[in-house]
Structure formats: C-alpha cells, structure tokens
N, C-alpha and C positions, 0 to 999 in steps of 0.2 A: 249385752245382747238386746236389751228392750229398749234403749236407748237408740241403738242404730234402727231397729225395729219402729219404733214410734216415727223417727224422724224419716224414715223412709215410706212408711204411710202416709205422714202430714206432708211430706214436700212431691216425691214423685207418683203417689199412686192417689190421692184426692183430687188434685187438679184437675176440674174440665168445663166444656162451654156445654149449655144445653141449651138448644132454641124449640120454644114451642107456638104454642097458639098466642099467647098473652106476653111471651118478652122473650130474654134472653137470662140465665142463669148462668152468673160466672163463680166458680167454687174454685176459688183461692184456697193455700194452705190453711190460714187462719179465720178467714173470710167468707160471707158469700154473698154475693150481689145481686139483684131479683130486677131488672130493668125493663121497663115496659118498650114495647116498641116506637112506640108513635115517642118517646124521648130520645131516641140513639139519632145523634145526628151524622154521626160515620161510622166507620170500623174500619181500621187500616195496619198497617206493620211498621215497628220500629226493631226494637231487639225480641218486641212480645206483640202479640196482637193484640191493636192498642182500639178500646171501646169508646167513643166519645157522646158523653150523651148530657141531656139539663134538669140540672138538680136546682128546683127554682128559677132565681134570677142567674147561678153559675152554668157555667160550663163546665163539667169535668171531664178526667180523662182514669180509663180503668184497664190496667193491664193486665190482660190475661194469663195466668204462668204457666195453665198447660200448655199454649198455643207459641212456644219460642221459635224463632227467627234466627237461624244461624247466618254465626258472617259470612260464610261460603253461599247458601240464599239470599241473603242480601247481595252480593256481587251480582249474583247469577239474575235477580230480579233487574238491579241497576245495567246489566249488560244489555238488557232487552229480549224480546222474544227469542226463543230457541225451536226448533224445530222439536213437538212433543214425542214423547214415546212412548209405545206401546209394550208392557210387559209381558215375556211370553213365559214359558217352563220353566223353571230354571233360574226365573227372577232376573235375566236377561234384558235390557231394554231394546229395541227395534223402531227407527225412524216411525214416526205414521205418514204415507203416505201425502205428498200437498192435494192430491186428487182423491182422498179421504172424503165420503160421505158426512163427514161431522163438519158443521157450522163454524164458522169461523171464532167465535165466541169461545166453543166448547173446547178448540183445538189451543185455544190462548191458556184455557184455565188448564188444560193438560200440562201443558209446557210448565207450571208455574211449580214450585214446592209446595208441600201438603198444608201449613198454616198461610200464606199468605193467598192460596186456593180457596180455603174457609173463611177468611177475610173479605175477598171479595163477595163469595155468595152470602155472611153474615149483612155486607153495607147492601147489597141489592135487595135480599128479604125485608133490611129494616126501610130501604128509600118505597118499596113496595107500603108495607102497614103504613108508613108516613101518609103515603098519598091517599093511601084510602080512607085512611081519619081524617082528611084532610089537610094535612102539610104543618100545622100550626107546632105541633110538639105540647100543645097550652092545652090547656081545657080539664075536663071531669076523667078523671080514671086515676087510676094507681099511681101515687110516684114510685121512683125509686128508691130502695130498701137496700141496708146492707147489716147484717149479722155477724156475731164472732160465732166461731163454733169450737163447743167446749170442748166434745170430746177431742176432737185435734188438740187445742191446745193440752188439751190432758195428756196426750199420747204422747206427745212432742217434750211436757213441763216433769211431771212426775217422772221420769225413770230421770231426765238428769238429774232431780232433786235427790233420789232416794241414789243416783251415783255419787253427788258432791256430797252427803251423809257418810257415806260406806268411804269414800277417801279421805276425807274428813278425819275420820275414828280412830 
C-alpha cells in the first residue's frame, strides 16, 4: 500500500509547470527545473510539452510530464483547426459561434486540447520576457537550475526497499 502510495504521489500527483515573474518551474517526478525566461527559446508539443531553452554554450530540451500530449491530440492538432467549443451544463460541448465576439486568436486557442493550449501561451509569455530583455538569451541573471528532490525519491525508494526486504524474508 505505501508503495503504490508513494509512487502515485511521485508520478501523478507532483507533476507541474509553474510560470511566474522570474521563469518557469518545471517539477518532474524526480526533478525540478527553475528556468529563467529570457533562456527558453520555445515551448512546443511532442508526446509531452517539450521546453527548449540554453544551458551555456548548449541547447536543451526539457519535457514536461505533467503537461502529456495524447495521440488522439496530436491527430486532432495535425488535422488543423476545428471549429471551438463552448462548454455548457452538463459538460456538453456546443459550436461557438464564427460570428463570436472573441478574436480570432482566442477562438484558435479554444479549439486546441488543454497542454498544447499552455504551450502556446508558455512560448508567447516566454518570446514576450525575451524581447523585453532584449532578445539575447546571454547576459547577467540566473541560469538554469535543476534539483533532485528527496522526499519523492523517498516516497517513491523506501516502501519498495522495505517490500523487496519483507519478500525477501
């Protein structure tokens, strides 16, 4: 029980992106990654929403595992726009309107699934801080950071160890 316990904290309930004023926080199962903005050079979708930013003279790429990308999203992305929709009662979806009030922009990101939605506004926030630091990615501020974190791996190591002991015996 602490076994399935732990591992279901460290993989499905730890995961998440946190954007704020100074970068973007990605908290992997085991991991967490602290990336300043003016370094992200994209944000985009593969199977995970994939962070790409420079570490020094590299390029990296960091995927996010809360933010997954089903293959049914992916089609639906590769099919192209879709006519978005509106949630009513009932969890119901309902065309919007093409003669909708909302900007053409807003109606695109409507249309889109929920990670590759955050994707987009993740790469326009970060080409936004770029330009206002101006564009370099280089220069005086923070690099990028990444940490393990113990107590996951604690939650995650311990109960299988203290299982493979008791089967073991």
């Amino acid at each position: 029980m602490l076994l399935v316990t732990g591992l279901m904290y460290t993989l499905a309930l730890r995961p998440r992106v946190v954007a704020d004023g100074a970068g973007l926080t990605v908290v992997n199962p085991f991991r967490v990654h602290r990336i300043p903005w003016r370094l992200i050079t994209s944000v985009d979708t593969a199977e995970w929403v994939r962070v790409r930013y420079r570490a020094g003279a590299d390029d990296k790429i960091l995927h996010c595992w809360a933010l997954y990308v089903s293959a049914r999203a992916r089609r639906k992305i590769a099919r192209g726009p879709s006519r978005p929709r509106r949630l009513l009662a009932g969890g119901f979806g309902a065309p919007v309107a093409e003669n909708s009030r909302l900007p053409e922009e807003a109606r695109h990101r409507a249309s889109l699934p929920m990670a590759p939605a955050v994707a987009t506004r993740l790469d326009a926030r970060a080409g936004r801080e770029r330009a206002r630091a101006g564009g370099s990615g280089q220069g005086p501020g923070p690099a990028a950071a990444a940490s393990w974190s113990w107590p996951a791996l604690t939650a995650a190591v311990v109960p299988a160890l203290v299982l493979l002991v008791v089967v073991l015996a």
